[in-house]
C-alpha positions in Angstrom: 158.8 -110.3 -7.2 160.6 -113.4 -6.5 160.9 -114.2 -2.6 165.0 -113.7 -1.2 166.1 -116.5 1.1 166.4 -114.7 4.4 169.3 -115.5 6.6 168.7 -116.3 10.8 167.6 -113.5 12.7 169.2 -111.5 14.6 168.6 -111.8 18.7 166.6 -108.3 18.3 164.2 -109.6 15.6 163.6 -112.8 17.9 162.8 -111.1 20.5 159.7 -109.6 18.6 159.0 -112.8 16.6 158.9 -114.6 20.1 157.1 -111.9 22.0 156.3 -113.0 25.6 158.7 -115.9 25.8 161.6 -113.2 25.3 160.1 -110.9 27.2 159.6 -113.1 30.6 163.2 -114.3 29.9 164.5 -110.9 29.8 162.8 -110.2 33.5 164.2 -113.0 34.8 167.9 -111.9 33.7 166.8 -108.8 34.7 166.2 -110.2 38.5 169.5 -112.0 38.2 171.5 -108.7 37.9 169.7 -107.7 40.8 170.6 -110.4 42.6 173.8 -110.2 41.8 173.9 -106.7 43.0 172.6 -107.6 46.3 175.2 -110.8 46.5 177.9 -107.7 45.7 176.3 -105.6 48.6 176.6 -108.0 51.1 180.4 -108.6 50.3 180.5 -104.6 51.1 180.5 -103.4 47.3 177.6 -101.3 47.6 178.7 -98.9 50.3 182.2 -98.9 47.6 180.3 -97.9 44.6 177.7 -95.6 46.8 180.8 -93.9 48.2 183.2 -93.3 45.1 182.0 -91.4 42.6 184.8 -93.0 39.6 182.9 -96.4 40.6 179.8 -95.1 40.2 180.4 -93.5 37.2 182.2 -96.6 35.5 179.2 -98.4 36.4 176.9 -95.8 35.5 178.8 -95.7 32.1 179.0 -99.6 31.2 174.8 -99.4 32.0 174.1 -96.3 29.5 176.3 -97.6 26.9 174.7 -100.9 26.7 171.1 -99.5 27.2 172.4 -97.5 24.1 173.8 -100.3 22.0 170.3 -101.8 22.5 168.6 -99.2 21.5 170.2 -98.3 18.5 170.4 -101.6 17.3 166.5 -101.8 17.7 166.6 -99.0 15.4 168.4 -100.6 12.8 166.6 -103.5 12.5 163.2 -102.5 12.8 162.6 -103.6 9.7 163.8 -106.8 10.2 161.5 -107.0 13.2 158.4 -107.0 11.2 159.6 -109.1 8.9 161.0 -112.0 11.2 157.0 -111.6 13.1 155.5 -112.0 9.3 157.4 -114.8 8.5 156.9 -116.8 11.0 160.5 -116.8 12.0 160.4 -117.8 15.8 162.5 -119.3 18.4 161.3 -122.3 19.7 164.1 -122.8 22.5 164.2 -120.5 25.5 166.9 -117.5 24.2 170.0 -117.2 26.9 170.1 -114.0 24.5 167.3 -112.3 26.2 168.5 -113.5 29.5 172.0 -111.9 29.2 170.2 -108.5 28.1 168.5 -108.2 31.2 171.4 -109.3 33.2 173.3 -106.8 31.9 171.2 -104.1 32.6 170.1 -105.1 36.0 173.6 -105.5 36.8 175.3 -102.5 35.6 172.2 -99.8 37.1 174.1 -98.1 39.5 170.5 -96.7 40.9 169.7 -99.5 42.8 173.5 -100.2 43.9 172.9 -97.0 46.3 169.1 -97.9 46.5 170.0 -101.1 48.0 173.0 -100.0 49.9 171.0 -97.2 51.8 167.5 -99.4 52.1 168.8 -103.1 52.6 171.0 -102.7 56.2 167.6 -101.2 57.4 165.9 -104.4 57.9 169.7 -106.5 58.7 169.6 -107.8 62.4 173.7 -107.3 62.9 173.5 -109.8 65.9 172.6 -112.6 62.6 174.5 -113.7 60.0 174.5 -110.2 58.1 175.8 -111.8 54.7 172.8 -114.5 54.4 169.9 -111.5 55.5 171.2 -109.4 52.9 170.8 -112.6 50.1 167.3 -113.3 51.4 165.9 -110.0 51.3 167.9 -109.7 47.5 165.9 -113.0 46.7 162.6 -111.7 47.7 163.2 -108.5 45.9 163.9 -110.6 43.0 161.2 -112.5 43.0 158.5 -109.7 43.4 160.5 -108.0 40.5 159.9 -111.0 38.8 156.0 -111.2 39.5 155.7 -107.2 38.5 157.8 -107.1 35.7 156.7 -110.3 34.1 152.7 -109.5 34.6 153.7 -106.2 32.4 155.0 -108.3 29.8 152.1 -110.6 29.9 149.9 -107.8 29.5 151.8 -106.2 27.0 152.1 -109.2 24.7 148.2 -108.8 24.6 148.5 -105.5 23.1 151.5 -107.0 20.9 149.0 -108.6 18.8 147.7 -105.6 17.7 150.3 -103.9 16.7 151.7 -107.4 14.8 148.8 -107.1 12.6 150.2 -104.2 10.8 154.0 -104.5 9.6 154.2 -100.8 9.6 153.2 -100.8 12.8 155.4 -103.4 14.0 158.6 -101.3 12.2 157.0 -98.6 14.3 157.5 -100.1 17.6 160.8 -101.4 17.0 161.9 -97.9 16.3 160.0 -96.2 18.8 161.3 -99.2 21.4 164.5 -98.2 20.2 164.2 -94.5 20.7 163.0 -95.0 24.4 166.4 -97.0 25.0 168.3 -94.7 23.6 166.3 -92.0 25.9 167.0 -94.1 28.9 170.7 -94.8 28.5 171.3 -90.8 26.9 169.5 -90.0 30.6 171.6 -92.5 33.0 174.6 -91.2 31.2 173.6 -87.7 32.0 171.8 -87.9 35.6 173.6 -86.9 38.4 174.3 -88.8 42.2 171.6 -88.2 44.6 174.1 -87.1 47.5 
């Protein structure tokens, strides 16, 4: 069977080819949309999204749809994802792909909007500079999501090699992966405010 020219990946089949690279960028774009969060609650958005439900639920919308466009397009290219691992396909510079996908999410989870608007003010001395408190404690919350999340994608990368041996089984994750986003953004779309 003669061997088809394949055409660049796609960012989804990167993401597998390049494993933990992608995965610790994703974290840390991840921890930026936290950040940003926590720069939009000190400028007095949180308490604005905690308090109207039509901001919440745009927010809550934007978040599920995305997580769903994720998903589903790790469902369609699962294939693909076992493939681009086989071949060798990889990215060798650091993807701002992966980055924006975890910005994304961490921005638009409305969750930690009200997380961090009811937990955040706790530990803000009002006599300081409220604005600057509010940063720091978003930066250290940042970081230590960095630490966390990034030692689970160490760790899973480990067990990535494993599955990479097989290309069924590497179709298998991609659609599974796939599934479970789908599952999470069908679930933000559907869960209800904590009042």
């Amino acid at each position: 069977m003669p061997m088809r020219r394949r055409t660049p990946p796609r960012h989804t089949e990167r993401y597998a080819a390049s494993g933990r690279r992608e995965a610790l960028l994703t974290v840390v774009g991840n921890a930026l949309g936290i950040l940003t969060q926590i720069c939009g609650l000190a400028l007095g958005l949180g308490p604005l999204i905690a308090a109207s439900a039509t901001a919440y639920t745009v927010l809550k919308v934007i978040g599920a749809g995305y997580l769903l466009w994720l998903g589903v397009q790790a469902v369609r290219h699962r294939r693909a994802v076992a493939e681009a691992f086989h071949s060798g396909v990889s990215a060798m510079t650091p993807s701002l792909h992966a980055v924006r996908a975890g910005y994304v999410v961490g921005v638009t989870n409305p969750k930690t909007v009200v997380f961090f608007a009811a937990l955040l003010p706790q530990f803000v001395d009002p006599a300081g500079p409220v604005w600057s408190q509010l940063v720091a404690l978003g930066a250290i919350f940042a970081v230590l999501a960095i630490v966390l999340d990034g030692s689970v994608a160490l760790v899973a990368s480990r067990a990535r090699d494993w599955f990479a041996s097989s290309p069924r089984r590497m179709e298998r994750v991609g659609g599974v992966g796939g599934l479970m986003m789908v599952g999470l953004g069908t679930g933000l779309l559907f869960s209800g405010r904590a009042d």
